[in-house]
FIMI-412958 format. One record per residue (C-alpha): residue in one letter; x, y, z. Coordinates in pm, whole numbers, padded with zeros to 5 digits, always signed. Layout:
FIMI-412958
AXYZ
...
This chain:
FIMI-412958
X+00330+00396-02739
X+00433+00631-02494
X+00743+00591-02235
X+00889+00854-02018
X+01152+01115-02184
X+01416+00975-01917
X+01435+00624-02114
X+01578+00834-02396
X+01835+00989-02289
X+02082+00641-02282
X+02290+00612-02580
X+02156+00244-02861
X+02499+00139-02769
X+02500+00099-02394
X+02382-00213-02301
X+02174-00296-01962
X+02185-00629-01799
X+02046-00672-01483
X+01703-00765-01426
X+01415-00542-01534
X+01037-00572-01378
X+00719-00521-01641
X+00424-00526-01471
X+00078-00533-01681
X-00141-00274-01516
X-00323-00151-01838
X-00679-00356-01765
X-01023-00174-01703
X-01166-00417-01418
X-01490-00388-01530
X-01655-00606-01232
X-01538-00374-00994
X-01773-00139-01125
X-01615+00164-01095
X-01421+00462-01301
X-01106+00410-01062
X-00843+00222-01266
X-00882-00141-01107
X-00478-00161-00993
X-00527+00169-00769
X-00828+00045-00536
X-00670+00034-00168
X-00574-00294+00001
X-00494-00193+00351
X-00482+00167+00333
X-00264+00130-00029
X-00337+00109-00397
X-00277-00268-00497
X-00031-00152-00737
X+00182+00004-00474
X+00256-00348-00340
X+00339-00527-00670
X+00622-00238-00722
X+00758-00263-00348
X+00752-00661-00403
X+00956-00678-00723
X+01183-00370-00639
X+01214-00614-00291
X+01312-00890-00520
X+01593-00707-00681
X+01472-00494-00943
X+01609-00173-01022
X+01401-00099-01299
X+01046-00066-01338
X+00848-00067-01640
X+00420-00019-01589
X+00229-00077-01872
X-00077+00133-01844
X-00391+00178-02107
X-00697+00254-01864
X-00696+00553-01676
X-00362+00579-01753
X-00283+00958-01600
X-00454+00813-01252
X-00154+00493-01287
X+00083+00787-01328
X+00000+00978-01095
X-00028+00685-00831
X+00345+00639-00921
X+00455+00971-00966
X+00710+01001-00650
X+00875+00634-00803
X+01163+00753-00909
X+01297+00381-01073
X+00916+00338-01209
X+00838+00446-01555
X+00570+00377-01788
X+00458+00268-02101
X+00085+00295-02323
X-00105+00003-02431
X-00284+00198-02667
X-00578-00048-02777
X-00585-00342-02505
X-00554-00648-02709
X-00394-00896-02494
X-00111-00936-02273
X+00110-01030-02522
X+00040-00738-02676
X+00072-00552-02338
X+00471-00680-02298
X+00520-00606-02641
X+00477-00221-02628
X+00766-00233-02407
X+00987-00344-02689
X+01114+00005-02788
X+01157+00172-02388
X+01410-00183-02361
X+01560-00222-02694
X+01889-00188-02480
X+01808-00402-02226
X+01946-00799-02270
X+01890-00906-01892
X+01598-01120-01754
X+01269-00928-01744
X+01027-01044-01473
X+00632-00989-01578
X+00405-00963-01339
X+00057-00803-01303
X-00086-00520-01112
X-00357-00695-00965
X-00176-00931-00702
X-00091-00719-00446
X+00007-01032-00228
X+00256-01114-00451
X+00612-01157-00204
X+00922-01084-00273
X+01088-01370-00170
X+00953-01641-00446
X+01036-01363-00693
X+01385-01295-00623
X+01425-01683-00579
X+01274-01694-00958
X+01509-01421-01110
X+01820-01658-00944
X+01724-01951-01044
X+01647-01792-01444
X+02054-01664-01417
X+02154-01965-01271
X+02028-02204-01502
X+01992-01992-01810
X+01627-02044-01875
X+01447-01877-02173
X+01181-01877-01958
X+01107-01953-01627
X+00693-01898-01491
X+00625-01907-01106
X+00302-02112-01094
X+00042-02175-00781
X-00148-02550-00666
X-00481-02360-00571
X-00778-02539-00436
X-01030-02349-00662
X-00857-02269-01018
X-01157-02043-01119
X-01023-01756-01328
X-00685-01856-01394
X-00484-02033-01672
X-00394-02416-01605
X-00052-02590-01656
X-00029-02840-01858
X+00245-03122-01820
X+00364-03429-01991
X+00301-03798-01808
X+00660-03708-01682
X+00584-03370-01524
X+00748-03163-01778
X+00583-02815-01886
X+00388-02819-02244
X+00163-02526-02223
X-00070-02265-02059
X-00429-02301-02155
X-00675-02036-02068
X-00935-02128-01903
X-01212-01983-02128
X-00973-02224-02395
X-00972-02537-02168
X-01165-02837-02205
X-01309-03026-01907
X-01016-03231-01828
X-00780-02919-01836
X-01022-02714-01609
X-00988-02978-01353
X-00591-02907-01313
X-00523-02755-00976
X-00172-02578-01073
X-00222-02267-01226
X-00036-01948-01394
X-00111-01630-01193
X+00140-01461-01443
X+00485-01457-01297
X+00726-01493-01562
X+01090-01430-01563
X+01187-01411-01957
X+01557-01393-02102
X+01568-01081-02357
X+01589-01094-02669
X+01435-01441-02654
X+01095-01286-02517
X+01064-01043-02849
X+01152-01369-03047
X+00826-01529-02904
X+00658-01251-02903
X+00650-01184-03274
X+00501-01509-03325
X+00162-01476-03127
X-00145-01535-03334
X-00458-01480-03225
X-00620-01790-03277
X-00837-01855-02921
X-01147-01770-02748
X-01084-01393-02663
X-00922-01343-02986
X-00612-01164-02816
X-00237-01222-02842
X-00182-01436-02535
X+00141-01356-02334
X+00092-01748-02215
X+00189-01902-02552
X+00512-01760-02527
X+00637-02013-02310
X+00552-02288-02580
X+00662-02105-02835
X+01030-02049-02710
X+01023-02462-02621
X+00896-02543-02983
X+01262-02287-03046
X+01473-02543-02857
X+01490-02287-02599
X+01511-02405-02207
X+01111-02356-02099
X+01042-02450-01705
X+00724-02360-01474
X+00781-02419-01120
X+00566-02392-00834
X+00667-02112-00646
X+00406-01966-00507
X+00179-01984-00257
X-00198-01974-00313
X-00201-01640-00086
X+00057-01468-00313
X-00208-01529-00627
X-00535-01359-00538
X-00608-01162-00814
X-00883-00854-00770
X-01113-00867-01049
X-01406-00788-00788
X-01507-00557-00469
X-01519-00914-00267
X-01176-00999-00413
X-01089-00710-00266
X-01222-00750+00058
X-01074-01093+00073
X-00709-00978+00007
X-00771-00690+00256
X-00758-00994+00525
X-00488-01196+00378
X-00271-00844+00403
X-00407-00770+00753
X-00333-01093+00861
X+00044-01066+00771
X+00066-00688+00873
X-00060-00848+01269
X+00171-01136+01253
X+00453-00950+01184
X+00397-00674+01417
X+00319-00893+01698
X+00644-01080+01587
X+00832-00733+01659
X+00658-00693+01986
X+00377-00555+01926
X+00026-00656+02130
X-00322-00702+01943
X-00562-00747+02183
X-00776-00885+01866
X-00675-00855+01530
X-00975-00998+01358
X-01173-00666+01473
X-00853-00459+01469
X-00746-00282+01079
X-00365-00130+01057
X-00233+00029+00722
X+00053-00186+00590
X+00256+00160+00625
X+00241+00187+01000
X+00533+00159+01211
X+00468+00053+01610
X+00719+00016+01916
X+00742-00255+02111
X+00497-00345+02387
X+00263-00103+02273
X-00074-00291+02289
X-00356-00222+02025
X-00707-00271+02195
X-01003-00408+01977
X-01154-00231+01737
X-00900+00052+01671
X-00812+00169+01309
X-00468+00286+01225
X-00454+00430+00846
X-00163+00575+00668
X+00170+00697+00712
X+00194+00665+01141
X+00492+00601+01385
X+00372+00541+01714
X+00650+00447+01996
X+00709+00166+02261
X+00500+00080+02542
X+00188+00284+02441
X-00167+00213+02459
X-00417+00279+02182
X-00785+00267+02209
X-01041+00030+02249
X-01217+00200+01927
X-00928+00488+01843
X-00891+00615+01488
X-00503+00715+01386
X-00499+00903+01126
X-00212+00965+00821
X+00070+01173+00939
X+00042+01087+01339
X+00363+01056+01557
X+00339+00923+01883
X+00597+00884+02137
X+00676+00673+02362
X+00438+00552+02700
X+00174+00778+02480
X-00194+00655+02534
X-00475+00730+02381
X-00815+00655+02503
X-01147+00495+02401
X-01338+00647+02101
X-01044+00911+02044
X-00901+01068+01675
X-00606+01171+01554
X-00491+01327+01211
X-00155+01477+01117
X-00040+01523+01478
X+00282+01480+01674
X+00246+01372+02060
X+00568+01349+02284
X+00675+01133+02539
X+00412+01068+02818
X+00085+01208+02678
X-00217+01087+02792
X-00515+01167+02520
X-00814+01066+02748
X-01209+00923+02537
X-01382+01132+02285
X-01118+01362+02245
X-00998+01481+01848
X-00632+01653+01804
X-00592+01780+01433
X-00273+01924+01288
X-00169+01962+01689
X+00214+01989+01816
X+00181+01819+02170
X+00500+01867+02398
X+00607+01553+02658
X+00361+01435+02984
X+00053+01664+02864
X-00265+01562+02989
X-00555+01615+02761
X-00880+01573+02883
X-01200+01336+02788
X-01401+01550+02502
X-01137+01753+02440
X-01093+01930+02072
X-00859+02133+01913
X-01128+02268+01615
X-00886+02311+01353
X-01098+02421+01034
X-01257+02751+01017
X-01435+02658+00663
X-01143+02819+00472
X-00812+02664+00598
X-00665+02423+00859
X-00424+02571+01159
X-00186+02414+01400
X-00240+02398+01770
X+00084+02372+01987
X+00082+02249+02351
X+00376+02262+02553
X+00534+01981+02764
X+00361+01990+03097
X+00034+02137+03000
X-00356+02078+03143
X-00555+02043+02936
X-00928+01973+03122
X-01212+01773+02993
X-01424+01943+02784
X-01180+02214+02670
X-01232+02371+02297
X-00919+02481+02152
X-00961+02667+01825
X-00674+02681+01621
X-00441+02862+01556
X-00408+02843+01929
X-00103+02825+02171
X-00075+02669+02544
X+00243+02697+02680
X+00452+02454+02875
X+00283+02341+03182
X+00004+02592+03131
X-00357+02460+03273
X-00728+02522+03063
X-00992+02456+03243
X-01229+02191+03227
X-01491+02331+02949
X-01262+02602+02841
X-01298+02765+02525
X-00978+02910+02383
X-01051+03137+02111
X-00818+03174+01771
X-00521+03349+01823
X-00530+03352+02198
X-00194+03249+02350
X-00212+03092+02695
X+00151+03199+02865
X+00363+02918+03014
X+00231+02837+03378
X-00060+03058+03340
X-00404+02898+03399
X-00705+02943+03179
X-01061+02921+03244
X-01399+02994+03106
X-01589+03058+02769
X-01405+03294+02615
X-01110+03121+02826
X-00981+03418+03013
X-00689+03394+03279
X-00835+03239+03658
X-00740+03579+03848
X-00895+03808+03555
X-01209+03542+03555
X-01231+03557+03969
X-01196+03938+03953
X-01545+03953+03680
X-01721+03699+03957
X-01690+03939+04221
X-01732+04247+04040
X-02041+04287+03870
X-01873+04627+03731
C-alpha cells in the first residue's frame, strides 16, 4: 500500500471527524480498449475522474482519498495540482472490498462518515451526495447506499428488499438469478459508511461468488446481520449513474454532460443557436447575451465576455480570453489568446499565443504564424489596429495601437510596426517607403 507522505505527518492521537470521500479508481477498463487508465478518458473536454472529485468535494468533502492500481502514476498525475486529493495503491485488484480496505492504514485516525464512490460516474451530482452524508449524521446510519430505478439494469448490482420494502442485500448481477435480474433499482456504488463500523464489515468479506473477489456490496448486509442501522435509498437519478466501461458509454455521457453544460449556460444568459450540433468544455465561462452559432467548439479553460458572437463553425481553444462585444467569425481559431473589448476576428482567420488590444479589426484569412518548428512566440496588437484580410503576421511580431497592415501583408519576425504607421506589402514595408520602390525602379 502506498499513501502520500503528507497523511503521516498527523500525530495516532488526533482524531478526524468530518466526512472523508474514497473513491475506487484502481480498475483497468479493459472494453475501452486502450492503455489510458479508464477514469482519465475526457468527458467534455475533462478526465471523468476530474468530475467525481469536484462532485464530492461539492458535497462537502474536505478530504479525498483515490484508490489507484492501474496506471496508477497517470491517476497521479491527473490529480497532481489537488491539493485535498491523495492517494492510495491497490496493489493486486481483487475486489472493491478489497479496494476500500487498503485505505485502512492512510484513515486509522479518521472516525467520521466516509462516502465511497467510483471514478467512473462522472455524472455523479453533488447535491444527492451531500443530501446522503446529512441524512447518515442525522440519523446515525452504519450505512447508508444512494441507489438508482433505471430502465435497463444491465451491468449493475440489484437491491434486494423485504415484502415490506426494507433493504436485505446487494446481489451482483453476474450472482443474480432471473427474478433478481429483473429488479429495476440498482447500486451504482454510492455509499456513505460510519468508521470504524466499515473496517468491522470489512474484515468479514469472503470470497464466496462468481468473480471470486471480496465484494464491497456485502458490507451492507453484513453490518445489518451486526444489529447495525443498514438503509439504501433512492437518491439518484438514472443520469447521475452512467458508468463508462465502453467508448459508446463514453460518448453517451459526453451528451448527458453537454446537455447540462447548455442548460445551464443558457439559464445564465447565454444563447445556443443549437446545442445538439454545438460542443462546450464543462470549464468554459460565457457572458451574458453572447450567442453561440451552430457548430462551434469551445474546449478548455476559456472566458469569453457579454454580448459577443462566436462562429457559425469557430474553434476556441484552451487558454482564450475574450472580451466583451468580441466576435469572431465563421470557420475562425483561437488558442491561448487574449482579445479586448470590441474586436472583430472576421472567417478563416487563426490568432495563436496573440495579445489583441480593444476595437481591432482583423481581417478574413488572417494569421499570426506562431511556430517556427522550434518554439511558439507571442504576437501583440494594439487597441485600434488594421489588420487587412489576408495579412501574415509571423511571430514574434508587434503592431502598435491603431497601426494599419495591409490587406495581404506579410510581416516578417521581429518587425515592429510603430503606432499609427501603416504597413503594406510582402516583406510588409511602411506605405511611403513601398510608394517610393513603385516609382523608383532604382
Amino acid at each position: 500500500m502506498n499513501h502520500s507522505p503528507a497523511s503521516s505527518t498527523q500525530a495516532p492521537s488526533d482524531r478526524c471527524f468530518g466526512p472523508v470521500a474514497i473513491i475506487l479508481a484502481a480498475g483497468h477498463g479493459k472494453r475501452m480498449k486502450s492503455n489510458k487508465a479508464k477514469v482519465l478518458h475526457e468527458v467534455c473536454g475533462r478526465p471523468m475522474i476530474h468530475y467525481v472529485v469536484d462532485a464530492v468535494r461539492q458535497a462537502g468533502v474536505r478530504r479525498i482519498v483515490v484508490v489507484v492500481g492501474f496506471a496508477a502514476d497517470q491517476v497521479r498525475a491527473a490529480l497532481a495540482d489537488q491539493p485535498d486529493v491523495e492517494f492510495v495503491l491497490q496493489e493486486q485488484q481483487r475486489g472493491t472490498g478489497d479496494a476500500v480496505k487498503a485505505c485502512r492504514a492512510l484513515l486509522a485516525d479518521h472516525d467520521g462518515p466516509a462516502l465511497v464512490v467510483v471514478g467512473d460516474e462522472p455524472l455523479l451530482r453533488p447535491e444527492p451526495l451531500a443530501a446522503l452524508l446529512e441524512r447518515q449524521a442525522r440519523e446515525g446510519f452504519a450505512c447508508l447506499m444512494g441507489t438508482a430505478v433505471v430502465s435497463d439494469p444491465t451491468g449493475f448490482g440489484r437491491i434486494l428488499r423485504d415484502g415490506a420494502g426494507r433493504f436485505l442485500r446487494i446481489v451482483e448481477e453476474r450472482d443474480c438469478d432471473s427474478r433478481e435480474a429483473a429488479i429495476r433499482e440498482i447500486n451504482p456504488s454510492c455509499y456513505v459508511f460510519a468508521l470504524p463500523h466499515l473496517w468491522t464489515a470489512l474484515d468479514r468479506l469472503t470470497t464466496n461468488n462468481a468473480q471470486g473477489e471480496y465484494y464491497l456490496t456485502d458490507a451492507p448486509t453484513l453490518l445489518q446481520e451486526m444489529g447495525l442501522k443498514v438503509e439504501a435509498q433512492p437518491a439518484l437519478e438514472p443520469d447521475d449513474v452512467l458508468g463508462i466501461n465502453t467508448r459508446a458509454h463514453l460518448a453517451e455521457a459526453h451528451m448527458v454532460m453537454q446537455r447540462r453544460i447548455h442548460n445551464r449556460l443558457m439559464e445564465e444568459g447565454v444563447g445556443i443557436v443549437d446545442p445538439r450540433n454545438t460542443s462546450i468544455d464543462a470549464r468554459a465561462s460565457i457572458g451574458r447575451d453572447t450567442v453561440i452559432h451552430p457548430f462551434t467548439v469551445i474546449t478548455g479553460r476559456v472566458r469569453i465576455g457579454v454580448e459577443c458572437s462566436i462562429g457559425p463553425f469557430a474553434l476556441v481553444r484552451d487558454g482564450v480570453t475574450l472580451g466583451d462585444r468580441v466576435s469572431v467569425g465563421a470557420f475562425v481559431e483561437l488558442t491561448r489568446s487574449d482579445l479586448g473589448d470590441g474586436v472583430a476576428v472576421r472567417h478563416l482567420s487563426y490568432l495563436g499565443d496573440a495579445q489583441v488590444g480593444a476595437s481591432v479589426n482583423i481581417g478574413a484569412g488572417t494569421i499570426t504564424a506562431n511556430y517556427d518548428g522550434r518554439a511558439k512566440h507571442p504576437t501583440r496588437i494594439g487597441a485600434g489596429a488594421f489588420v487587412g484580410a489576408g495579412a501574415i503576421l509571423v511571430a514574434p511580431a508587434e503592431v502598435g495601437e491603431r497601426a494599419v497592415v495591409g490587406a495581404g501583408a506579410v510581416l516578417p519576425p521581429g518587425r515592429v510596426v510603430e503606432p499609427g504607421q501603416t504597413v503594406v506589402g510582402v516583406p510588409a514595408r511602411p506605405l511611403d517607403r513601398f510608394q517610393r520602390s513603385a516609382t523608383d525602379p532604382r
